[in-house]
Structure formats: structure tokens, C-alpha cells
C-alpha positions in Angstrom: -7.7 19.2 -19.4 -8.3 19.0 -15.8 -7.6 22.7 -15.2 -8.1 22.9 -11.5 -5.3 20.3 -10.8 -2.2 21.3 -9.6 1.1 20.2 -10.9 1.0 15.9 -9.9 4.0 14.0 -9.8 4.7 10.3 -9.3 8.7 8.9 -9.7 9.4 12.5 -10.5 7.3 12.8 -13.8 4.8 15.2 -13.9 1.1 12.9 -14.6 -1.0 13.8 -17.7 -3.8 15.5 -16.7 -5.8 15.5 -19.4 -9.7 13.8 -19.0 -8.5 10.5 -20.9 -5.3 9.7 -18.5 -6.2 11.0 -15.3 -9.6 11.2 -12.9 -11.1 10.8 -9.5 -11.5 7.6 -7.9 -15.2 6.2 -7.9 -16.9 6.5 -4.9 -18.4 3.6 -3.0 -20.1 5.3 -0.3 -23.7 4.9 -1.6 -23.1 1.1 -1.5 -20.9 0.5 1.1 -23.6 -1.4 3.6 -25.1 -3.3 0.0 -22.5 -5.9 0.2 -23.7 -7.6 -3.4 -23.3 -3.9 -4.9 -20.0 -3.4 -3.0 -18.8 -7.1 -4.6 -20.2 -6.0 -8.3 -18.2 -2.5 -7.9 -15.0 -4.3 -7.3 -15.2 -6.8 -9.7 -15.8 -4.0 -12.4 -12.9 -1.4 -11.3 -10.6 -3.4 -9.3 -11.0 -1.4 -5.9 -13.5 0.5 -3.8 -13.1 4.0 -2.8 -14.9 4.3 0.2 -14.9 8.1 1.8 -15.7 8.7 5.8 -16.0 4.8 6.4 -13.7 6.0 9.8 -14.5 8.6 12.0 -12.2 11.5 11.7 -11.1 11.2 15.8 -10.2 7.8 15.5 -8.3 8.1 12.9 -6.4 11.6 14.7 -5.8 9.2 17.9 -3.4 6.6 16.0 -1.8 9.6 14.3 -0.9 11.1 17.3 1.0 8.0 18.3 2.8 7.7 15.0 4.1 11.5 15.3 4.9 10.7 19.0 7.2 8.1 17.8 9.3 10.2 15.2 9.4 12.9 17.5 10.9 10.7 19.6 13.8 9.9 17.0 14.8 13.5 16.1 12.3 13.2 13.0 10.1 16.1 13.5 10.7 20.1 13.3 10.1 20.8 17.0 8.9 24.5 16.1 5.8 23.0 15.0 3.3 20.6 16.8 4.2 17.3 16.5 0.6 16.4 15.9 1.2 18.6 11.8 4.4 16.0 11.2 6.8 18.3 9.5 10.1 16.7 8.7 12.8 18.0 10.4 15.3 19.1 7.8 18.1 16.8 7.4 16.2 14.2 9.1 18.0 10.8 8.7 15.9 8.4 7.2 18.3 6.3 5.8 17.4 3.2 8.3 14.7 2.7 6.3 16.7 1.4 3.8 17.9 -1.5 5.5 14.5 -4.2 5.7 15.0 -5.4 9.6 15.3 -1.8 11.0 12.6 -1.0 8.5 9.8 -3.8 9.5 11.0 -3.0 13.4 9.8 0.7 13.0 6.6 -0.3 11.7 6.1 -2.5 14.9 7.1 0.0 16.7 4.3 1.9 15.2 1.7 0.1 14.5 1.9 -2.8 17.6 1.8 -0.2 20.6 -0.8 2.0 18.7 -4.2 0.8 20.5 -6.2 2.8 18.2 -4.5 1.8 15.0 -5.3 -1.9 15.9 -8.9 -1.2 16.7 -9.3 0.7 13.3 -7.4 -2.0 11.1 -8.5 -5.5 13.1 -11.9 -5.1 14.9 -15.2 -3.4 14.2 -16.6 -2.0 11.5 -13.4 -3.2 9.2 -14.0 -6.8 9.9 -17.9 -6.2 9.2 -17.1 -4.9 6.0 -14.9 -7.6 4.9 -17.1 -10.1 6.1 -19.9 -9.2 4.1 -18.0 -8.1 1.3 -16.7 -11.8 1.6 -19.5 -13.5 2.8 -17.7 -16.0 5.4 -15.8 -14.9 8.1 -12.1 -13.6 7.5 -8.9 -13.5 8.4 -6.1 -10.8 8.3 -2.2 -10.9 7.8 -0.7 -10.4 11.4 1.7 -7.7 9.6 1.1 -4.3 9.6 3.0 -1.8 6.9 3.3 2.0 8.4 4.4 4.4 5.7 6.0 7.7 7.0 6.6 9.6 3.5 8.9 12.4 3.5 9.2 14.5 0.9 10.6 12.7 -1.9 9.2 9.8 -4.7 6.4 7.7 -3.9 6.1 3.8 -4.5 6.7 2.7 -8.2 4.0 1.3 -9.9 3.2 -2.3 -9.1 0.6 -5.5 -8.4 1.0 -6.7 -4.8 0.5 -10.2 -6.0 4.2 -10.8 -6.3 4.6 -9.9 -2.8 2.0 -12.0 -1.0 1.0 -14.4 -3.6 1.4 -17.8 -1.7 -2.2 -17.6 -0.4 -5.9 -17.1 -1.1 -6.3 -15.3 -5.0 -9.1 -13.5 -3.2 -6.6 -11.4 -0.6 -7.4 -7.7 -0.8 -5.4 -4.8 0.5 -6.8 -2.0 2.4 -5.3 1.4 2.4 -6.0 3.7 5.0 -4.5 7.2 5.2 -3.6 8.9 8.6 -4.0 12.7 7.4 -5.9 14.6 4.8 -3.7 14.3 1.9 -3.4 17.2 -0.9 -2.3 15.8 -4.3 1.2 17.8 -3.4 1.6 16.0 -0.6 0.2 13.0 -2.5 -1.6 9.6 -1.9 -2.6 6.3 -3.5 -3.4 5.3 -7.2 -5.2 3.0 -9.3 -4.4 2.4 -12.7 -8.3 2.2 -14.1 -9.4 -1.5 -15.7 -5.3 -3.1 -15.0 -7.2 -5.5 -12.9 -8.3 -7.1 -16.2 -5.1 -6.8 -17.8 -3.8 -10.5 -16.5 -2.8 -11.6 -20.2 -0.4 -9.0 -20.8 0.9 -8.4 -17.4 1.5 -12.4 -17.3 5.2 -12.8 -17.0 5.1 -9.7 -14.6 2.6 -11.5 -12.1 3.5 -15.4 -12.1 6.6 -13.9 -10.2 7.2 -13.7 -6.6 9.5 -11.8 -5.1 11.2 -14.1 -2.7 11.8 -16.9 -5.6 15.1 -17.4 -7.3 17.2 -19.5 -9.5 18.9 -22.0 -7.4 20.5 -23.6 -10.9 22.4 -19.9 -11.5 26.1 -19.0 -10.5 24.6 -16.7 -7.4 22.3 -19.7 -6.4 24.1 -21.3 -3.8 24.8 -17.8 -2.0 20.7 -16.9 -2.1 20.5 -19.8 -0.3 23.2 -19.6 2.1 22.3 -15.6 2.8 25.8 -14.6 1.6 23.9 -12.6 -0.6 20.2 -11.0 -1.2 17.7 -11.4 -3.9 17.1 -8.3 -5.2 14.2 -8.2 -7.7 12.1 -5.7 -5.9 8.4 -6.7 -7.5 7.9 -3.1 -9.1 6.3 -3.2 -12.7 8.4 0.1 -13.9 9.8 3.0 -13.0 8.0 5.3 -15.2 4.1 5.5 -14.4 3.5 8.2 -17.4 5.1 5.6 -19.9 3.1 2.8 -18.1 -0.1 4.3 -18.9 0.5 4.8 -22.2 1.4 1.2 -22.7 -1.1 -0.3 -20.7 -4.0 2.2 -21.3 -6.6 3.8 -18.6 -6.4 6.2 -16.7 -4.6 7.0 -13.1 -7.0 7.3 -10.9 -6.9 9.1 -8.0 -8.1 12.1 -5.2 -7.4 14.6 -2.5 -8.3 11.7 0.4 -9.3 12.8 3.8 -9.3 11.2 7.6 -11.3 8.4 7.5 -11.5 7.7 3.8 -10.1 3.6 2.8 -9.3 2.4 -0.5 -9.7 -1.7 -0.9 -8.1 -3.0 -3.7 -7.1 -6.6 -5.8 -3.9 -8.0 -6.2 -4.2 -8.1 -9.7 -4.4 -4.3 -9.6 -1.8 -1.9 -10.6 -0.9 1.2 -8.5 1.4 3.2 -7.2 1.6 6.6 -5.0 1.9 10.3 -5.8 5.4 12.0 -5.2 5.1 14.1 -1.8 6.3 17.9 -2.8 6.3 19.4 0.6 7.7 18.9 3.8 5.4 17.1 6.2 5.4 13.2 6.4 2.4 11.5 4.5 1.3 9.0 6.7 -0.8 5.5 5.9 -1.1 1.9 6.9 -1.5 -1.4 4.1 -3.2 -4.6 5.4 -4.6 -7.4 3.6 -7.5 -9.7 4.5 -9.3 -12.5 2.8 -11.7 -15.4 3.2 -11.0 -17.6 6.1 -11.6 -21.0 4.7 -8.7 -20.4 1.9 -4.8 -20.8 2.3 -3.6 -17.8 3.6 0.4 -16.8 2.7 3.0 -18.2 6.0 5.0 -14.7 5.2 2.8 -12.9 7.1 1.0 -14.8 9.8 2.6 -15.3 13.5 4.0 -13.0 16.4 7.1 -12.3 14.4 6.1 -13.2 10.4 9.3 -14.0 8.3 8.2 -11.2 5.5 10.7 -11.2 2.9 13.9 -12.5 4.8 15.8 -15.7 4.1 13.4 -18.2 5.3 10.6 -16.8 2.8 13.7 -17.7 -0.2 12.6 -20.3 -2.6 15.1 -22.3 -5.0 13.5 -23.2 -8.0 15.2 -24.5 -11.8 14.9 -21.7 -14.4 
């Protein structure tokens, strides 16, 4: 038993904690300028865990623009600093909900924020992925802000299903704006579900944005008189999932300028937040230049998952 752990919960289950279903992330920092090492590392757990690849200040500077911004909509407790990002209580965050309003709050978080675009699209990031890659790269143009309240964290799923249309080789980075306790909860891995493509088949030949033109609600997919609701998550239930899929959840108490890089073939989720400041991070994905890269996310404005990203197909 991990004794030292507190209480973890992810989709409101409380995590096993004993040695054989949970543990800490590997670390990549000892290899993380020894590309071929780096390469070897992910091929054998799916991800790199890299700690203090930022500096701390940087990372501070495009968190102070994010807790500008919800300040700024009522979102923050004004008897703290907005700089700690505690959630004003009864804060609407219903808005969320709805995908446009969603996907223009990111912009308006991520697009102003000069420091976040440094960190995520110049410098060291692109020098990593270039030699991790060995060719020059390319990035999706969109940027995913997550402001985490207190509540459930992401369900347990493989991002192929949401940006499949491109390069195999597309990896997400993860990059947390805060030093994150396991109450207030971060990222996981689901250890060795990168090599579980046989019996997660069905599960990632999908794509979120495809339906069945040939079915009753076909014709109103297609017309927008109605949405396509499969949301891409794997289950519901990450204590049941690793019991049926095996491994352990891997995780850690990740600090300011820590990354996590990670396959699309690779299960994970995020911890429940128990406590009442917003848990902040940022997903992007970059990949090989020279490879198809997926027309969801690319341009000024990318379509993401909205009608023009629908495809009919006969089931």
C-alpha cells in the first residue's frame, strides 16, 4: 500500500493505491537532451515525464493572464489574489458546456497570452520535438485551456479518436500552469495501454466526428438539425478500467514547469480536483512535418469538432 497517499479520486471513485495499480510517473529528465534515449523511453511507456523542462517564471507569467481573464468574468473569490485562482463560490461555469462559447474562452486565453505562446510554440519545445522527431515539426494551430473547478476530471480515453485524420506519429503535450497536489489533481497514464491496440480496437478505429449517414438521424447530422454525440471517452469508471485492461495508473504531484508528452494510442485521464482553486493546464499536439497533419485543427479559426468536421459514412 502506498501509505503516504492521500485519498485520490478520478470520476468520483476513490483509485487503488496499492503498489500493483497505482505509482509515479517515470522520469525523463536524465535523458531529456539524449534524443535516441528520449525516443526508446516513449516507445517503451507510452509518454515522457519530463520535470523542470520550463522555468518556473515563465510558466507564473501565462498564469497570471489566465487568472486575469476569470477574474475578469466574476470567476474568482476576490478576497484572495487572483494570482492563487480560487473559485468564487457559485461561479457559473455552465458556458462551458456549450462547445462555441467553450473553444472562444480558450482563445481568449490562450491567443492574447504572449507567454503561453512562447512556452507552447517556440524555443526549447520546438527543440525538443525536433530532435525527439528528427525532422522539423509542425503543431496544431489550436490551443486547449483547461480551468478545472472543483468537480470530476476528464474520463479515461485515447486522443486518437479526436484528431486521428493525420500523422500516427502526433503527440500531445501536457503542461500544467500551477503546482498541482493529488487533491487538486492532475494528468494520468494508464501504464503499457499504449500497447493494448488489439483489445482497444473497436474503441480506436472510431472518430468522433463520424456517423451513420444510412441511420434514421442521418440526414439531420448532416443538415445540423441535430449533433453527434459520441463523446470519444473509453469509460466512465477508471478503477473498473484498470482492472480490465491491467497496469497501473500512473501518476504525481506535478510542479511549474514539469510537461508530460504522450501517444495517441495511450489511455489517460485526470484526477478529480477536491478543493476549491481552479487547476489549470494547456494540451497541444505536434508531429513530423513531412506527414499529413489532421484539417480539424490547422488555420486562423480551425473547424474542431463542429459541422464541417461531420463525416457520413454506411454502417
Amino acid at each position: 500500500m502506498n501509505a503516504t497517499l492521500p485519498r485520490i479520486l478520478a470520476k468520483g471513485h476513490a483509485l487503488d493505491l496499492t503498489e500493483s495499480s497505482f505509482g509515479e510517473l517515470r522520469r525523463s529528465d536524465d535523458v531529456a537532451t539524449d534524443f535516441a534515449a528520449l525516443r526508446q523511453r516513449f516507445d517503451a511507456d507510452g509518454y515522457l515525464f519530463i520535470p523542470g523542462f520550463f522555468a518556473r517564471a515563465d510558466i507564473l507569467e501565462a498564469r497570471r493572464h489566465i487568472t486575469q481573464k476569470l477574474a475578469e468574468k466574476g470567476l474568482l473569490d476576490p478576497a484572495y489574489p487572483a494570482i492563487e485562482a480560487v473559485k468564487k463560490t457559485g461561479a457559473d461555469m455552465s458556458f462551458l458546456a456549450d462547445p462555441r462559447p467553450a473553444v472562444e474562452f480558450m482563445n481568449s486565453l490562450a491567443k492574447p497570452n504572449a507567454a503561453m505562446q512562447r512556452l507552447l510554440y517556440s524555443g526549447k519545445i520546438i527543440g525538443l520535438f525536433e530532435g525527439f522527431f528528427g525532422e522539423s515539426i509542425r503543431h496544431f494551430d489550436f490551443t486547449w485551456v483547461r480551468t478545472m473547478g472543483k468537480g470530476f476530471g476528464t474520463d479515461p480515453h485515447c486522443d486518437n479518436v479526436y484528431m486521428g485524420r493525420g500523422s500516427s506519429r502526433l503527440c500531445s503535450l501536457w503542461v500544467p500552469y500551477g503546482d498541482l497536489t493529488y487533491d487538486i489533481g492532475g494528468l494520468m497514464v494508464l501504464e503499457g495501454s499504449h500497447r493494448q491496440a488489439e483489445r482497444l480496437k473497436n474503441y480506436l478505429n472510431r472518430d468522433v466526428d463520424n456517423y451513420c449517414e444510412n441511420r434514421p438521424e442521418g440526414p439531420k447530422i448532416k443538415a445540423g438539425e441535430i449533433p453527434w454525440k459520441w463523446g470519444g471517452v473509453l469509460s466512465n469508471n477508471p478503477y473498473s478500467l484498470r482492472e480490465h485492461l491491467g497496469g497501473r495508473w500512473l501518476s504525481t504531484e506535478y510542479r511549474m514547469g514539469d510537461l508530460l508528452v504522450f501517444g495517441m494510442r495511450t489511455v489517460h485521464a485526470s484526477l478529480d480536483n477536491q478543493t476549491h482553486f481552479f487547476r489549470f493546464s494547456t494540451d497541444t499536439r505536434y508531429q513530423p512535418a513531412s506527414e499529413p497533419i489532421d484539417d480539424r485543427w490547422i488555420g486562423e479559426n480551425p473547424i474542431g469538432h463542429g459541422l464541417a468536421a461531420k463525416r457520413g459514412m454506411i454502417c
